[in-house]
N, C-alpha and C positions, 0 to 999 in steps of 0.2 A: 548781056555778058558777051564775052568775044568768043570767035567760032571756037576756041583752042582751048577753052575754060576747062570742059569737062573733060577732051583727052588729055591735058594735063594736068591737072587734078587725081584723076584713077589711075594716071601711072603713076604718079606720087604715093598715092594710096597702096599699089602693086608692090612697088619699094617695099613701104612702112611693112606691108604682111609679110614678103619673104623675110626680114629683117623680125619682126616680130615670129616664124615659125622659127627661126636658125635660132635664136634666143631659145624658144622653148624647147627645142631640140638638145642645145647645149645645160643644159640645166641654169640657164643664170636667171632668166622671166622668175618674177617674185612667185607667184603660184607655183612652183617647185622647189623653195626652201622650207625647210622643217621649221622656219618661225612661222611661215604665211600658214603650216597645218597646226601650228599649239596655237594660233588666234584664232583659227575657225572651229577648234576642240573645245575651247576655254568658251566664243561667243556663244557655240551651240549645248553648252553647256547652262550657262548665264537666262540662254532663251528660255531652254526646255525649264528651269528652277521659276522662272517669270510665269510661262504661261502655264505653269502647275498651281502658283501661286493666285496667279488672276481668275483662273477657275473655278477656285474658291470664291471668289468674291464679282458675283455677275451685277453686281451693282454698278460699285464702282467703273467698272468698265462703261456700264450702259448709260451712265451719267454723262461719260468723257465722251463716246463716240453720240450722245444726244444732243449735246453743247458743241460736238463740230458740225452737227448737219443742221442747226439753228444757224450756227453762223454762216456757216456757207450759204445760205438764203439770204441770210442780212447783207451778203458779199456781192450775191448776184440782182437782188432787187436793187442795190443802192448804184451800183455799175449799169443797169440795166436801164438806170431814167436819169442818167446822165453825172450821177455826182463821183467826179475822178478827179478832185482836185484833192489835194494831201489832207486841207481840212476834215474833207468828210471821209478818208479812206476809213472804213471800218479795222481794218488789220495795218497798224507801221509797222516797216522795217524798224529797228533799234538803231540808236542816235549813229553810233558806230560803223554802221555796213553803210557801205558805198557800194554794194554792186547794185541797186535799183537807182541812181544818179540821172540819167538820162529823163529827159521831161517826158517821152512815151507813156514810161509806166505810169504816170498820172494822165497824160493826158489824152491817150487812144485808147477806149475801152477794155481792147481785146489783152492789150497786157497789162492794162490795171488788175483785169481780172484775172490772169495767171500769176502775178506779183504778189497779190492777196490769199489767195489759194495758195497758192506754196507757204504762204510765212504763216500761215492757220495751220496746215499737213504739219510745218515745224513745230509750230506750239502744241501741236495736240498729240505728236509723240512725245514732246517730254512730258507731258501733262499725263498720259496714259503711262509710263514710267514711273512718275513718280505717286500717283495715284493707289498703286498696287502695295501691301504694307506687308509685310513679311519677309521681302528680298533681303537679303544679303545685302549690305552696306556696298561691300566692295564691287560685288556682281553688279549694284544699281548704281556704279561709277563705271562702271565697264560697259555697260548698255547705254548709258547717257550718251558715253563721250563715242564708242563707235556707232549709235546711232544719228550721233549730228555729221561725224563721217560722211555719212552714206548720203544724210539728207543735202548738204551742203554742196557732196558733190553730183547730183542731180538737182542742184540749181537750172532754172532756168535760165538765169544769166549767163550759163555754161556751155549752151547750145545756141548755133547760127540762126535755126526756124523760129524759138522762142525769144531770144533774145533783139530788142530792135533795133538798137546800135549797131547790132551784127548784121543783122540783115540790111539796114540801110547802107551800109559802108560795102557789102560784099555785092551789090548791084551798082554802087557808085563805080568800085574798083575792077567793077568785071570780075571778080574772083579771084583777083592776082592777094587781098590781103590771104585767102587759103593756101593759095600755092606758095606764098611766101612763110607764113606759115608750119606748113608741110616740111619744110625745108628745114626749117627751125627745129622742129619735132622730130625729125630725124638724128640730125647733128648731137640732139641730148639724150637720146634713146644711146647712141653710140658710145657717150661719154658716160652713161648712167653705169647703176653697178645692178641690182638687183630689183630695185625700183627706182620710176621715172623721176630723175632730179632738174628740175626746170632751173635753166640759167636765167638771174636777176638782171644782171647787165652785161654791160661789152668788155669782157677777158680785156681784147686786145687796147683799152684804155690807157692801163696801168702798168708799170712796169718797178717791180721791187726792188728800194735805192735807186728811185730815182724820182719816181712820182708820187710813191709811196713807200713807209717805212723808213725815211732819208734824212732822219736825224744824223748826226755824223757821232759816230762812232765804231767802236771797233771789238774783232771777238780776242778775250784774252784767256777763254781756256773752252777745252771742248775734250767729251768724252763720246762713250755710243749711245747717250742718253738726249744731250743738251751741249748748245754752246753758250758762253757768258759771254755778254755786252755790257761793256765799261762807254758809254757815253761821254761825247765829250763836253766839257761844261760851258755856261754860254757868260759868268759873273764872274765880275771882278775877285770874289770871296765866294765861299761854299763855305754852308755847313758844318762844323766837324763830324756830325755821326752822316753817314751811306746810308744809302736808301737801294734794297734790293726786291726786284718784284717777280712775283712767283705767276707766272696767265696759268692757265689751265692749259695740259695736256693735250684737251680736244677739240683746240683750236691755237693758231697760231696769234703769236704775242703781238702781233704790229695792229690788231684792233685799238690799243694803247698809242698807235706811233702813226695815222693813216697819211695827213698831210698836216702841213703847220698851224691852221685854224683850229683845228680839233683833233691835238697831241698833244696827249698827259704828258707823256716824256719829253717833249719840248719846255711844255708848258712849267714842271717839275725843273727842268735845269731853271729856268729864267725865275726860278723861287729862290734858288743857290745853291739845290739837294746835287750831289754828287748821286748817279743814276747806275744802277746798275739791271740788266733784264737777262731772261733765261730764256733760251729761243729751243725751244724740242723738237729733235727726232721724229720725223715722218713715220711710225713705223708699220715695217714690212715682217714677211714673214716669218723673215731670221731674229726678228726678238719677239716669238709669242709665248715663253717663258719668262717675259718682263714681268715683273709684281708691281703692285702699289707702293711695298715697301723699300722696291728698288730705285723709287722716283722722289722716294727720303734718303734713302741712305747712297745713292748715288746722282742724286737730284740734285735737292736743296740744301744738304749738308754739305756736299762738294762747294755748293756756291756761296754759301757762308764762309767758309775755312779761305776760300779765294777773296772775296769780297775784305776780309778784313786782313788776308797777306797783301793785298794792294793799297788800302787806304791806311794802314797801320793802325786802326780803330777794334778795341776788344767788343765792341758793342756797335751794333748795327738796327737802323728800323727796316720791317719788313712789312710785302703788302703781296696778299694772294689774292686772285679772280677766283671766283666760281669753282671747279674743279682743285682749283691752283691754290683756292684759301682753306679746301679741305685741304690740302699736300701739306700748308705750311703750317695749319693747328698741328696735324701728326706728325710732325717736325718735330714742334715744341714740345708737345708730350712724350717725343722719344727724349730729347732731352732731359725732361723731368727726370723719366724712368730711371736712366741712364748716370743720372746725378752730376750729372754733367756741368761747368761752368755758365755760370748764365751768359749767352752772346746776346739776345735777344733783347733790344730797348723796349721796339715796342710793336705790334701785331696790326695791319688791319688787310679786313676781309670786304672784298667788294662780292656779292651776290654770293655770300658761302655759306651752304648747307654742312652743318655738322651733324646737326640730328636730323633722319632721314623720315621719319615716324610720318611728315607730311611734307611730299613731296610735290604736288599739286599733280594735273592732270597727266605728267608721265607712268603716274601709280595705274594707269591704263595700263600698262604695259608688266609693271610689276607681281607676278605671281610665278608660282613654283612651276608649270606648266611650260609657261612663256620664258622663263631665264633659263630654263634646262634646255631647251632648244635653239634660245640664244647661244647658250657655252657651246652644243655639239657644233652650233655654226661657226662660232668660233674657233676652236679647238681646229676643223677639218680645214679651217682659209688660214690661222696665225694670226690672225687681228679683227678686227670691229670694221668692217667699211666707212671711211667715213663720210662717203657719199649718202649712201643708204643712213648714216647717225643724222646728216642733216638733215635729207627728208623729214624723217619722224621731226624733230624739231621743229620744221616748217609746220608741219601738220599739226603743231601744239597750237596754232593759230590758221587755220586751213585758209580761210578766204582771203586771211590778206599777206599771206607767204605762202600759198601756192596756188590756188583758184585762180585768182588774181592776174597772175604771172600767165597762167595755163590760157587765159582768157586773150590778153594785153601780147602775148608770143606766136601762140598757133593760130587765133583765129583772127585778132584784130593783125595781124604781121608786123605789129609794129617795130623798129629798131629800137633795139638792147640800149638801156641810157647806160651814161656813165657815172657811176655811182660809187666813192671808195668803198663805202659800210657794205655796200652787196657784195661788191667786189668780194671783201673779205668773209662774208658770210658763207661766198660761193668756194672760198679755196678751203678745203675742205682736208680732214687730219684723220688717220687711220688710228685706233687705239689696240694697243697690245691684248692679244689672248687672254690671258693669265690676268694682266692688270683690269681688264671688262668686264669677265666674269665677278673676279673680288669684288667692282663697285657693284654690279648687280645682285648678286648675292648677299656676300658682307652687311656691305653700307645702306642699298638701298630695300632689300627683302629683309636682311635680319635684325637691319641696323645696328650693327655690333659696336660701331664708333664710341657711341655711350653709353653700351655698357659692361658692365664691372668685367675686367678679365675677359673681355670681347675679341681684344682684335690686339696681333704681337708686331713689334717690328725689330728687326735684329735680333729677336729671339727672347725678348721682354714685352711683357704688356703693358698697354700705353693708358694713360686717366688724364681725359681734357683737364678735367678740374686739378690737375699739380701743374694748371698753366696760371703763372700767377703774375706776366708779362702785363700790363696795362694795354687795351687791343679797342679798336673801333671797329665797330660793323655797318655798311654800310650798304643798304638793301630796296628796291624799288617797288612802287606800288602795282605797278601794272607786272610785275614780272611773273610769266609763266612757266619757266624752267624751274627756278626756286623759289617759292612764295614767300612773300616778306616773312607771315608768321611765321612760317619753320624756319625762316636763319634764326628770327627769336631766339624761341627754343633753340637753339642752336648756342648763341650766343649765354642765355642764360650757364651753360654746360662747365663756362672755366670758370677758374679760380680767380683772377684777376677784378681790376677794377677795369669794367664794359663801356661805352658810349657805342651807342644806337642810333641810326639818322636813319629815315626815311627819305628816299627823294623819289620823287615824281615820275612819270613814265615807266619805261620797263628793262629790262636785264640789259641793255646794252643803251640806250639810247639816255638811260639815265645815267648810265657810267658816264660815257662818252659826250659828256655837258660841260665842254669849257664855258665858263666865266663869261667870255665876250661874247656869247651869244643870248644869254640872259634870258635861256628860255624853260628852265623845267627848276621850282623852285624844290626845298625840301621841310623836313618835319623834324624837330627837336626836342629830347624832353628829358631833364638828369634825371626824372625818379626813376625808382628802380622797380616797378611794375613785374608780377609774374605772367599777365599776361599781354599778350599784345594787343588784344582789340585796349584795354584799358590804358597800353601806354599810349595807342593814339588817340585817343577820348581826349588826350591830356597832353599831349604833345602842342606848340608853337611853331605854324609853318613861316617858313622865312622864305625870302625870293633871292632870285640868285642861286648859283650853283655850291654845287654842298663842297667842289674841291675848297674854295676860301676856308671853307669850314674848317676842312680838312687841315690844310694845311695851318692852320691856327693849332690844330689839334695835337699836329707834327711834331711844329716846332718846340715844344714844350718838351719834348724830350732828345733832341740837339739841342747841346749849349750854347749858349747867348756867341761864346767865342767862335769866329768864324776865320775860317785859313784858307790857304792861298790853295788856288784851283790845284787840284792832285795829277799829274802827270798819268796817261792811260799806261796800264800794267805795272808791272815789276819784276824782278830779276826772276823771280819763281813763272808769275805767271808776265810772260813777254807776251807781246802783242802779235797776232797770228795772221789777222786778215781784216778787211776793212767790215762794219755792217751794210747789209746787216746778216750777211753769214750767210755760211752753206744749208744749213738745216729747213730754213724756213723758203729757201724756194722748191722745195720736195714738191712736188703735184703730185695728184693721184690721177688714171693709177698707178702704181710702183711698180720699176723693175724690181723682182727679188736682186737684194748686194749677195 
């Protein structure tokens, strides 16, 4: 290494600490928010119920901790006279993990045999978890999942000494990959909010309307909520019915629009759909009395009542994301309530949770404890950080959305690729007070959505099942935010006649599967099954992306008659500004307006 390595290195270091003491000083460092104390309440809670439990039972215990020190022999004799090749490892990584990649870990003893031991210590805490029989259901999902946490992030892979890619590279580089590094570490320390949010790629790649999101089109109405995007058509004829799409709230809509290879809303004009998208509000602390039911009743009802003043169409198809196809089911059920004219041709839901009952590995998070200390956090800032919302997200997958990154940034120094999907993963959307709380509590603690006299909007209570709209669901298998079988359940909930598609990969990468890439096929199946493992016992996977599917699905409720491309806006709503609009290049974090 070079003479200069380690004084610049420990002043980097010098940096990092006063920069890490002023954080703690200031109250922002996470170990000073009242979440970081209802999770250390809640685990040490979890614990003390576990090891009262396991007390009981010195068996089982002595079983699990007897079968890891069997194997640890079996670990170190077979390492010990030479057999390190992947054949004979006694303990694999799972098909999935890539951070043991490098040939080292096979084939220099010393970290065969730390590679091994670690993935045994991993197997033998959840083994010693789930061994224990009296825990609390939820408590032994709450100790699962924050103890692969903890294990995960004392990987070995995670450290320069342990790690051998790391250490080979940081004597080749002289140390310059740490000091590079360092630098990195810093810069995301500075942009983070209360915990470290690791940037995926290079900000400066991209540029919105121009590189990305650059469909052309234009905004034709805008409130303090959302502006509307009337897209411009790219066919000779369109459609007669409009196609309006609802993204979610807690992320911006141009994950729909990134570049021309892989944009629905491209991809959607050159079908003949006349497009219209809902681009939301950054927001800040001046709407932390925003509701849920504000993002209906001055959301997506606003953008109906525009949608069909511009296309002159009393019936419209609609299509919600994730967050955005829970907004647009409580749409329609206001409607119901409301007895309102039916606008609605036809509904679908990409990755939408209605019924919350199972929510997958976020239910980490879900308890009375943990959301009361969420709202005080919210309530005291006006909104949901959405820096800190993506973290946690990342960490619904730790190694390969944040370890990963942590590894590949600070220690290997490598340069940020350019990446749209990270890109867009990385701009990141603040959610209202008032509106955070409600899904946390509400939706996802009480889940009021379905049921009876649960949950009001405009001052009437709303019942999925008087949605009698014909609707598609369409939901992935790898998905970790919302689990295929709970949109099921979900989906079972209206009134209407359902279609259900399974497709391949996970919450975004199986959305975001145009056609010409012909790489994540999906699963079909008309019976009407109550339950989901039985409808996919019974389902037909097909290749090829499910939009085809889709859009077959569509068109059956547009009429065969097609008209002439529709002029963007109308006298009511004139056209205001080009896309893709002011809202969506809000960054965090925000000036308060």
């Amino acid at each position: 290494m070079n003479n200069h390595f380690f004084s610049d290195y420990f002043a980097k270091l010098q940096d990092m600490n006063q920069l890490w003491w002023k954080e703690l000083d200031s109250g922002k460092a996470a170990m000073n928010t009242p979440v970081t104390k209802a999770l250390n309440d809640v685990n040490l809670e979890d614990a003390t119920e576990f090891f009262g439990k396991a007390a009981a039972q010195p068996g089982a215990l002595a079983k699990v901790q007897m079968d890891w020190w069997e194997n640890q022999v079996k670990i170190w004799q077979n390492v010990a006279i030479g057999n390190t090749t992947a054949e004979s490892a006694f303990i694999k990584p799972a098909k999935d993990d890539k951070r043991f990649s490098d040939p080292a870990w096979e084939n220099e003893a010393f970290y065969n045999y730390i590679k091994q031991s670690y993935l045994l210590f991993s197997n033998t805490m959840r083994e010693t978890i789930d061994s224990i029989e009296g825990v609390d259901d939820k408590a032994k999902e709450r100790l699962g999942y924050f103890s692969r946490q903890a294990i995960n992030a004392l990987s070995p892979t995670n450290f320069v000494t342990t790690n051998p890619e790391l250490a080979k590279l940081t004597v080749e580089t002289n140390g310059e990959n740490l000091i590079k590094g360092m630098e990195l570490l810093q810069e995301d320390l500075q942009s983070s909010a209360d915990v470290l949010k690791i940037r995926m790629t290079n900000d400066s790649a991209f540029e919105l309307g121009v590189t990305i999101a650059k469909t052309e089109g234009e905004v034709v109405f805008k409130n303090e909520l959302f502006e509307l995007i009337q897209y411009k058509p790219l066919t000779e004829a369109v459609h007669k019915t409009p196609l309006l799409i609802v993204p979610p709230f807690i992320n911006k809509y141009y994950i729909l629009d990134l570049r021309d290879h892989n944009s629905m809303v491209r991809w959607l004009l050159e079908q003949g759909h006349t497009v219209f998208m809902m681009s939301w509000r950054n927001p800040d602390a001046s709407m932390k009395d925003i509701d849920f039911d504000n993002y209906v009743l001055d959301g997506v009802v606003k953008a109906v009542d525009a949608v069909e003043d511009i296309t002159g169409q009393k019936h419209i198809n609609t299509v919600g994301y994730c967050i955005g196809g829970t907004l647009l089911a409580t749409t329609l059920a206001y409607y119901a309530a409301k007895r309102m004219r039916n606008r609605i041709k036809s509904a679908t839901f990409f990755t939408t949770l209605l019924d919350f009952s199972q929510p997958g590995e976020i239910g980490a998070y879900i308890n009375d404890p943990i959301i009361t200390a969420i709202e005080a956090q919210n309530d005291a800032n006006g909104y949901m950080d959405g820096r800190s919302l993506s973290v946690t997200f990342s960490l619904l997958r730790e190694n390969s959305l944040y370890w990963n990154y942590y590894v590949n940034n600070y220690l290997k120094g490598n340069s940020l690729i350019d990446f749209d999907l990270l890109y867009w993963n990385g701009d990141s959307t603040n959610v209202a007070a008032k509106c955070h709380n409600t899904l946390l509590r509400q939706f996802y603690l009480d889940n009021k959505l379905v049921e009876n006299k649960g949950y009001k909007v405009g001052g009437v209570y709303i019942d999925l099942s008087k949605i009698k709209v014909p609707t598609y669901f369409i939901s992935t298998q790898e998905d970790h935010i919302a689990l295929w079988q709970g949109t099921y359940r979900g989906a079972k909930q209206l009134g209407g006649k359902s279609t259900f598609v399974l497709g391949e990969s996970g919450h975004i990468a199986g959305i975001v599967n145009h056609p010409q890439k012909n790489k994540y096929g999906f699963w079909v199946n008309d019976s009407n099954e109550e339950n989901a493992e039985v409808w996919l016992a019974g389902a037909k996977r097909e290749d090829g992306s499910w939009w085809t599917h889709w859009n077959g699905w569509l068109t059956e409720f547009s009429p065969a008659e097609q008209v002439s491309p529709r002029a963007i806006g109308s006298e009511t709503y004139a056209p205001l500004y080009v896309a893709p609009g002011d809202y969506v290049k809000q960054v965090l974090p925000l000036s308060e307006s």
